[in-house]
C-alpha positions as CSV (number, residue, x, y, z in Angstrom):
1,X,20.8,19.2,24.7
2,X,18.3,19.7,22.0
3,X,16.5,22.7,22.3
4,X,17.9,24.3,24.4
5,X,16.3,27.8,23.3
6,X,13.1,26.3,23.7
7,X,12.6,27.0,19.8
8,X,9.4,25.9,18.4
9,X,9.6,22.4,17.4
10,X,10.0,21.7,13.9
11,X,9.7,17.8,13.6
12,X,8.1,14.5,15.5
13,X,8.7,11.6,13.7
14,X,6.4,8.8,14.6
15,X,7.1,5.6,15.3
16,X,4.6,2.8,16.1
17,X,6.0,-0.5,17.4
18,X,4.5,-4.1,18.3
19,X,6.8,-7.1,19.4
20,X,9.6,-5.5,17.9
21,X,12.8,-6.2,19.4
22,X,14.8,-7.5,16.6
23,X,15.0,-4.1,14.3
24,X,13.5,-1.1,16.8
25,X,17.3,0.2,17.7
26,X,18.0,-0.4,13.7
27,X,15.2,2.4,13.1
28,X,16.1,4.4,16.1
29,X,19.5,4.6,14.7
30,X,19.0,5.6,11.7
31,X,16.9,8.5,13.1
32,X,19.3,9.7,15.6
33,X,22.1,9.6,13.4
34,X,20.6,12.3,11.5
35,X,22.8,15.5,11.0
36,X,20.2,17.5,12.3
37,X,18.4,18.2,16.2
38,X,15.2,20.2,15.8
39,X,13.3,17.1,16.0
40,X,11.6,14.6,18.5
41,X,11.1,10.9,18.1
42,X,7.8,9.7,19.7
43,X,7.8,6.0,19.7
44,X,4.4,4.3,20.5
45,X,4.3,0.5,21.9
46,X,0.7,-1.0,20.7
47,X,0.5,-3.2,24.0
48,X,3.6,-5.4,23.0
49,X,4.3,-9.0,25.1
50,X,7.4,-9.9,24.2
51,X,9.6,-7.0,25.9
52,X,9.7,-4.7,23.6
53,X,7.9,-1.6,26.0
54,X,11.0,-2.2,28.1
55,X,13.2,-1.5,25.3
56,X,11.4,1.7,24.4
57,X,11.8,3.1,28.0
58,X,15.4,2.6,28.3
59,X,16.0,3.7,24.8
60,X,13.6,7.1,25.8
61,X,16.0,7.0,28.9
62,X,19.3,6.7,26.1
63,X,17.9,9.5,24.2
64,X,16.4,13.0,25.8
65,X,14.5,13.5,22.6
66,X,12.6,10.1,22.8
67,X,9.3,10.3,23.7
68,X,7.8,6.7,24.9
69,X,3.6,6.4,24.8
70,X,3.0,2.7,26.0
71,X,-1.0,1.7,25.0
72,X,-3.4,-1.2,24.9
73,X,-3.0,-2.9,21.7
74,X,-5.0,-1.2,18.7
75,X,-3.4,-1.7,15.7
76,X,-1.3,0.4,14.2
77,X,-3.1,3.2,12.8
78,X,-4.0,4.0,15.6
79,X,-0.9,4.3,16.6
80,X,-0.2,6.9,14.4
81,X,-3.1,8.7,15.5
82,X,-2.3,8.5,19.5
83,X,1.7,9.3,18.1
84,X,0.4,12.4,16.3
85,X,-2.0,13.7,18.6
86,X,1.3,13.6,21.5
87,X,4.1,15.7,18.9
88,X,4.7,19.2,19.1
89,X,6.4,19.0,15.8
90,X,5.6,21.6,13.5
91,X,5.5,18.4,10.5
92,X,5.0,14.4,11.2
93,X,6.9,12.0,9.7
94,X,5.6,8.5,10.2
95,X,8.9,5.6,10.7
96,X,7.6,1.8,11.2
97,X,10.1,0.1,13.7
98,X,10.9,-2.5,10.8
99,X,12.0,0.2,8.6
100,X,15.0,2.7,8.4
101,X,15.4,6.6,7.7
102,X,17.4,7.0,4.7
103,X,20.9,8.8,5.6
104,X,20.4,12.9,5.3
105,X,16.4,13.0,5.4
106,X,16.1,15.2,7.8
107,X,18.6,17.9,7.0
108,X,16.8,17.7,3.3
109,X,13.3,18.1,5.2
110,X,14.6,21.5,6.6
111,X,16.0,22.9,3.6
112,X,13.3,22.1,2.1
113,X,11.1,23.9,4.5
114,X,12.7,26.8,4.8
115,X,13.0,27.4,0.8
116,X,9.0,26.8,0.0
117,X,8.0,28.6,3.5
118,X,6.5,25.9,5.2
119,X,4.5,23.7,2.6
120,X,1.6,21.5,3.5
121,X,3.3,18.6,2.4
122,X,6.5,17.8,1.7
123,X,6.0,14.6,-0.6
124,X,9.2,12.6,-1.4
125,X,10.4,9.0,-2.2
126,X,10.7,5.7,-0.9
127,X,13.2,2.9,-1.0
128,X,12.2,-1.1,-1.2
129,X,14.6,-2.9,0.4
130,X,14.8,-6.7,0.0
131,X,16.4,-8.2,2.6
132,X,16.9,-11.6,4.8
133,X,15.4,-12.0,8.1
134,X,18.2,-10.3,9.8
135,X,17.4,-7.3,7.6
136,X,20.6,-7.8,5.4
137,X,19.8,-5.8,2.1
138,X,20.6,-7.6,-1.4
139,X,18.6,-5.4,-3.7
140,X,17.1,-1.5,-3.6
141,X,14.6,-0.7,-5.7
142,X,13.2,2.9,-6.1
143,X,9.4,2.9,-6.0
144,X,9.3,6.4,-7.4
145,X,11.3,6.1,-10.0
146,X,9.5,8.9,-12.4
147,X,10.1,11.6,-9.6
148,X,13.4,13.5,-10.8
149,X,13.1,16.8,-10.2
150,X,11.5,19.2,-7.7
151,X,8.6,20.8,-8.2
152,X,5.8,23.2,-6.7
153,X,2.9,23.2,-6.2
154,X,0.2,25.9,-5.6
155,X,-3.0,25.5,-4.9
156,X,-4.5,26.8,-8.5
157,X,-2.1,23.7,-9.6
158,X,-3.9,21.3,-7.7
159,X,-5.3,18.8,-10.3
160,X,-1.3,18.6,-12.2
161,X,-0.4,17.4,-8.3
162,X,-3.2,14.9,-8.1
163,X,-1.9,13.6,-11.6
164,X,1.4,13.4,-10.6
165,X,1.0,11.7,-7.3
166,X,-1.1,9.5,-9.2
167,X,1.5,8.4,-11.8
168,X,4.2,8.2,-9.8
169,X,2.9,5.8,-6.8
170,X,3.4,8.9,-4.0
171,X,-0.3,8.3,-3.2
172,X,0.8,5.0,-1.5
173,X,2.7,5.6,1.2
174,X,2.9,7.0,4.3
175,X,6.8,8.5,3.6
176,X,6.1,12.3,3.2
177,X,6.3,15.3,5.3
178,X,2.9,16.5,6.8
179,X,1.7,19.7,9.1
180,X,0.6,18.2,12.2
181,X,-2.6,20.6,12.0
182,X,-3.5,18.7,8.6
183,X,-3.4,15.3,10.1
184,X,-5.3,16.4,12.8
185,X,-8.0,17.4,10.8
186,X,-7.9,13.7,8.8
187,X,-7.3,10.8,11.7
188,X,-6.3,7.6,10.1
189,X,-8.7,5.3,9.6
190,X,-7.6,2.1,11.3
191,X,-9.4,-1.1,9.1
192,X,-7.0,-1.6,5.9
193,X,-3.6,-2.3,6.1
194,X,-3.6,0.7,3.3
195,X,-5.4,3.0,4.9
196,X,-2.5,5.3,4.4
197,X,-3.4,5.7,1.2
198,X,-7.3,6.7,2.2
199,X,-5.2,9.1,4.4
200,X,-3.3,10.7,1.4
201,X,-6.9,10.9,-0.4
202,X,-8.4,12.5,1.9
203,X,-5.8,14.9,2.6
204,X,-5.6,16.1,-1.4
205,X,-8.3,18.1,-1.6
206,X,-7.5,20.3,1.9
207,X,-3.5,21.4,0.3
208,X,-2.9,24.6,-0.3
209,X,0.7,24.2,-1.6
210,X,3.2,21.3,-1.4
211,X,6.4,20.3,-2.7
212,X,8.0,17.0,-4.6
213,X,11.4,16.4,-3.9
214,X,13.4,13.4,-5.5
215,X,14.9,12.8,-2.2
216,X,14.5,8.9,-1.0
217,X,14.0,9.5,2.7
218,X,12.2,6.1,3.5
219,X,13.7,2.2,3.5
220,X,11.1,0.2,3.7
221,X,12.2,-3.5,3.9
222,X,10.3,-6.3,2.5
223,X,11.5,-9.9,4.5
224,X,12.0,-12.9,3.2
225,X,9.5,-14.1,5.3
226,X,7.2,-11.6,4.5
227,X,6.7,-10.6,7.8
228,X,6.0,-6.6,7.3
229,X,2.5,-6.2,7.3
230,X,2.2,-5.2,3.5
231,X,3.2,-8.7,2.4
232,X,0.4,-10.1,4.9
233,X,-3.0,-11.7,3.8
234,X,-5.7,-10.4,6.5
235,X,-8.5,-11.6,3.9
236,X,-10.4,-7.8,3.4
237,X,-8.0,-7.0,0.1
238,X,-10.8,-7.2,-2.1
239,X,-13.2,-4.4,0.1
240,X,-9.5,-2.5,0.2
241,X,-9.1,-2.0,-2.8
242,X,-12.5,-1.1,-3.3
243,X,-12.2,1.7,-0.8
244,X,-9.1,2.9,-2.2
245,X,-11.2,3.4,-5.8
246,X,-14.4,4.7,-4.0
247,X,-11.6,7.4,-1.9
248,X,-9.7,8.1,-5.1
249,X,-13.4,8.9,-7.0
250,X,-14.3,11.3,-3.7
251,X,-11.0,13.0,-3.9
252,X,-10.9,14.1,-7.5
253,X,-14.9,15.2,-7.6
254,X,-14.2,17.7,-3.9
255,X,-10.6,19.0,-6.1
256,X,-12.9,19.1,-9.4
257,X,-11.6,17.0,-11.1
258,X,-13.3,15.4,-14.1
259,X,-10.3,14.8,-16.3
260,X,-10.8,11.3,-17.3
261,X,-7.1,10.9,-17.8
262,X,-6.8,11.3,-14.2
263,X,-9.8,9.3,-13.6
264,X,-7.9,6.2,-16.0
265,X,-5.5,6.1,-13.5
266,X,-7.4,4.8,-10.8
267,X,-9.7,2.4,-13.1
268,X,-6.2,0.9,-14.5
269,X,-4.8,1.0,-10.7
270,X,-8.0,-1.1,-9.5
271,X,-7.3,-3.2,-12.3
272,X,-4.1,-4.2,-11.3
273,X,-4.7,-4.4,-7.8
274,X,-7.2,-7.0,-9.4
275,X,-4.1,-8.9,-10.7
276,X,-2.1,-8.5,-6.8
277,X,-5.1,-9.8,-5.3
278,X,-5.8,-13.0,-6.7
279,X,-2.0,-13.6,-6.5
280,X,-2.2,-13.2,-3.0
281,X,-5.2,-15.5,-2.6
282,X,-3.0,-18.4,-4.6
283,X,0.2,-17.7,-2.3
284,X,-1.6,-18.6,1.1
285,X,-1.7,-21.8,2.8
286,X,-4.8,-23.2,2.6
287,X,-7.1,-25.6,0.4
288,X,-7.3,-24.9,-3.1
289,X,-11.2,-25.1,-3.6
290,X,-11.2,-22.3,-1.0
291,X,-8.5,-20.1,-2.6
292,X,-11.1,-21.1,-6.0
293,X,-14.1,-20.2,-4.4
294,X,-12.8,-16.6,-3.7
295,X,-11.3,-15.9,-7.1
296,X,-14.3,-16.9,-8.9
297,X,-17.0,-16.1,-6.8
298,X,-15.9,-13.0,-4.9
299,X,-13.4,-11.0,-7.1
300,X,-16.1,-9.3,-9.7
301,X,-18.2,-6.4,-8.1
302,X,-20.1,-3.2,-9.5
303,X,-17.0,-1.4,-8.8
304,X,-14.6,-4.0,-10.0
305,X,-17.1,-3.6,-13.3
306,X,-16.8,-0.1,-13.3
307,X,-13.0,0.2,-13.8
308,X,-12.7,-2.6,-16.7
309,X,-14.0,-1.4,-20.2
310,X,-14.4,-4.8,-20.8
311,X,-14.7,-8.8,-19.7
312,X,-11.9,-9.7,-21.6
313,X,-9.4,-8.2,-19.6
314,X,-10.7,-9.0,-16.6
315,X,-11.1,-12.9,-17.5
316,X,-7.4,-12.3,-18.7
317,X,-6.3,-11.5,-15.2
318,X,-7.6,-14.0,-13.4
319,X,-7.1,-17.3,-16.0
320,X,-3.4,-16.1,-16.4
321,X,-2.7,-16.1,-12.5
322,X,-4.6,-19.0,-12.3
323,X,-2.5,-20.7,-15.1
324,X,0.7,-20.0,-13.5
325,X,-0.2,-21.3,-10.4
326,X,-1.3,-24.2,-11.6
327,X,2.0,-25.1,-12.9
328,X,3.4,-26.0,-9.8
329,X,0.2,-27.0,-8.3
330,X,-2.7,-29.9,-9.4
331,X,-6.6,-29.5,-8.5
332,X,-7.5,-32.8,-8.0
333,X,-10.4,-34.3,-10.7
334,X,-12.9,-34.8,-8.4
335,X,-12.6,-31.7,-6.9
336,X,-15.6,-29.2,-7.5
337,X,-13.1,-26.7,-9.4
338,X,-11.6,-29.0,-11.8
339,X,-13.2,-27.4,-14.2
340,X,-10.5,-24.0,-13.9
341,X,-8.3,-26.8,-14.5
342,X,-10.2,-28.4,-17.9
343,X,-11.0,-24.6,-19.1
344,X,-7.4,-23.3,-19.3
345,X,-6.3,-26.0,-20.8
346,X,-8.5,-26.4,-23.7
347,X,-7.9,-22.6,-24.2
348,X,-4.4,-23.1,-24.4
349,X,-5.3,-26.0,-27.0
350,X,-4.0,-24.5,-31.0
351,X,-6.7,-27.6,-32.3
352,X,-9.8,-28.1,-30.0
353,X,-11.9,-31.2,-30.8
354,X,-16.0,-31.4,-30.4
355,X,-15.2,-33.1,-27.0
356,X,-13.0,-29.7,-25.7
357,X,-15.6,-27.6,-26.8
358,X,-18.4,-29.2,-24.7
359,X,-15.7,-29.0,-22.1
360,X,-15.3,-25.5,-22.3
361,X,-19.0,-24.6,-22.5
362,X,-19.4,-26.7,-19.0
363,X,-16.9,-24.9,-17.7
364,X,-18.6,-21.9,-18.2
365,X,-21.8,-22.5,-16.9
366,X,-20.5,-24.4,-13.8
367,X,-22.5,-23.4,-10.4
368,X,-19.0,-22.7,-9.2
369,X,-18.4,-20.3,-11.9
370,X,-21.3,-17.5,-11.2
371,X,-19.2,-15.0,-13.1
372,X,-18.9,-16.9,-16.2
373,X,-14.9,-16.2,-16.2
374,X,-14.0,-17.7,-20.1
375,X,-17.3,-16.7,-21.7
376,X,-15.8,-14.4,-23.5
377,X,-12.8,-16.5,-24.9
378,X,-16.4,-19.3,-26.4
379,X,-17.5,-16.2,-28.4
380,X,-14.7,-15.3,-30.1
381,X,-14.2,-18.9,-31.0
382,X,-18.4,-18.5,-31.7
383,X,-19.6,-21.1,-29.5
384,X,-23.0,-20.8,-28.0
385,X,-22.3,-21.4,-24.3
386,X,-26.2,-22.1,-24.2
């Protein structure tokens, strides 16, 4: 029987589910093989259709410690919210029902906790997992690789944690040890498939004192079929990662931060996100003047601006996607975006003739090219776009 000296409750781990069947006892598992009991599962069903609520009431009826919270469907942020506001845990760890609890988390969590007297945060490290679509693993990689020791954190050492978080990709993920009371205080936002990152933001400037482990205590599986939601296209990337630069910005200026090393991070981390996002546009499955008419119309923004130092790079980015995509792929010639066809090409030219430099210069000032994406490639060649 757990708790059975009514003890205060150290841990709920959260877990939101939506038309789950296939891998929800895989996560339950790995949770309740843990070596430790001071803990509850809460396991919120988003309004699923396909019978997945009736697998969470019989496994709540399997398991005493399983709490089951069925609710209309509202994504799955929400979820978290609704999951945190029912714990009595002391800490919240969050578990999606595709993923899997690494093998000794939780007896780590509470040596943790009892040797840094309750931090705010216990931050630690995640595992991707590439699998098939029965969730059969053929390659681990860490995603935290730099984190190798353990390390405190006061609160007069708050900008070195910022840094580190930073560096070491911490800052994205939802696999750390919280205090309930401090996730209280900062509900999840429920619009971006990242908004666990805006969560971790917000958070940064409220901790007193926190702790990294280099414990891997989250397997997060991405599916061949790309099926988890962080290999989805919803179409609102761009605004994302927006919002993740705007957060990042309002997080270092309430810590006081002005350290523009720390502040290079998140220009260089926008910058790649940049590179993610117009990869993503190119991977979906629709026409490629629409997928063309994003990349060079919608992808370059006062804030995009703000985190290159200059075009060059930026043009880089998006022509060298671009270019590998189009070798498996053709734009037809009478399409209104052969010209992202006619421009790399002559770029890629050693000897360009008078005919390829007229070529490149229309390319350029196309309607369909607001931004101008190549300009800068004509001037250092010295052509006059004009």
């Amino acid at each position: 029987m757990r708790n059975e000296k009514n003890e205060e409750l150290l841990l709920s781990i959260v877990m939101p589910v939506y038309n789950n069947l296939k891998f929800l006892e895989a996560a339950v598992e790995s949770v309740e093989k843990q070596n430790k009991d001071n803990y509850e599962l809460i396991i919120v069903d988003d309004g699923s259709t396909d019978g997945t609520d009736k697998l969470v009431d019989k496994l709540a009826k399997q398991y005493e410690n399983i709490q089951a919270i069925h609710q209309d469907n509202q994504w799955i942020y929400a979820s978290f919210n609704n999951g945190i506001k029912a714990a009595r845990g002391k800490y919240i760890f969050i578990l999606n029902s595709d993923d899997k609890m690494a093998d000794g988390t939780i007896e780590e969590f509470s040596r943790t906790v009892e040797k840094y007297n309750y931090p705010d945060v216990i931050w630690t490290k995640c595992v991707a997992c590439y699998c098939d679509n029965e969730q059969n693993v053929y390659k681990k990689v860490s995603v935290n690789e730099d984190v190798v020791e353990e390390k405190y954190y006061s609160k007069e050492e708050n900008k070195k944690l910022v840094e580190t978080v930073l560096s070491t990709m911490q800052i994205g993920g939802q696999f750390h040890f919280y205090k309930r009371d401090l996730m209280l205080k900062h509900p999840y936002h429920n619009v971006y498939a990242g908004d666990d990152r805006i969560f971790n933001f917000e958070i940064l400037p409220d901790i007193k004192h926190s702790v990294i482990i280099p414990f891997e205590t989250y397997l997060f599986h991405y599916y061949d079929d790309k099926s988890n939601a962080g290999a989805k296209y919803y179409g609102n990337e761009h605004s994302m990662y927006n919002e993740w630069y705007i957060s990042a910005k309002q997080m270092l200026s309430k810590c006081g931060i002005t350290d523009r090393k720390v502040l290079d991070i998140i220009r260089k981390e926008r910058r790649n996100n940049l590179s993610t996002e117009v990869k993503l546009i190119l991977r979906q499955n629709f026409k490629n003047e629409d997928k063309f008419e994003i990349i060079f119309s919608k992808t370059w923004d006062e804030i995009v601006s703000e985190c290159f130092d200059d075009r060059e790079e930026y043009d880089a980015r998006i022509l060298s996607a671009v270019r590998a995509y189009l070798i498996n792929n053709t734009i037809e010639e009478g399409s209104k975006y052969y010209f992202v066809f006619e421009l790399i090409d002559v770029l890629l030219r050693y000897e360009k003739t008078e005919e390829d430099m007229n070529k490149l210069k229309e390319a350029v000032n196309d309607s369909n090219n607001p931004f101008k994406i190549g300009k800068v490639f004509l001037e250092k060649l010295n052509i006059n776009i004009l």
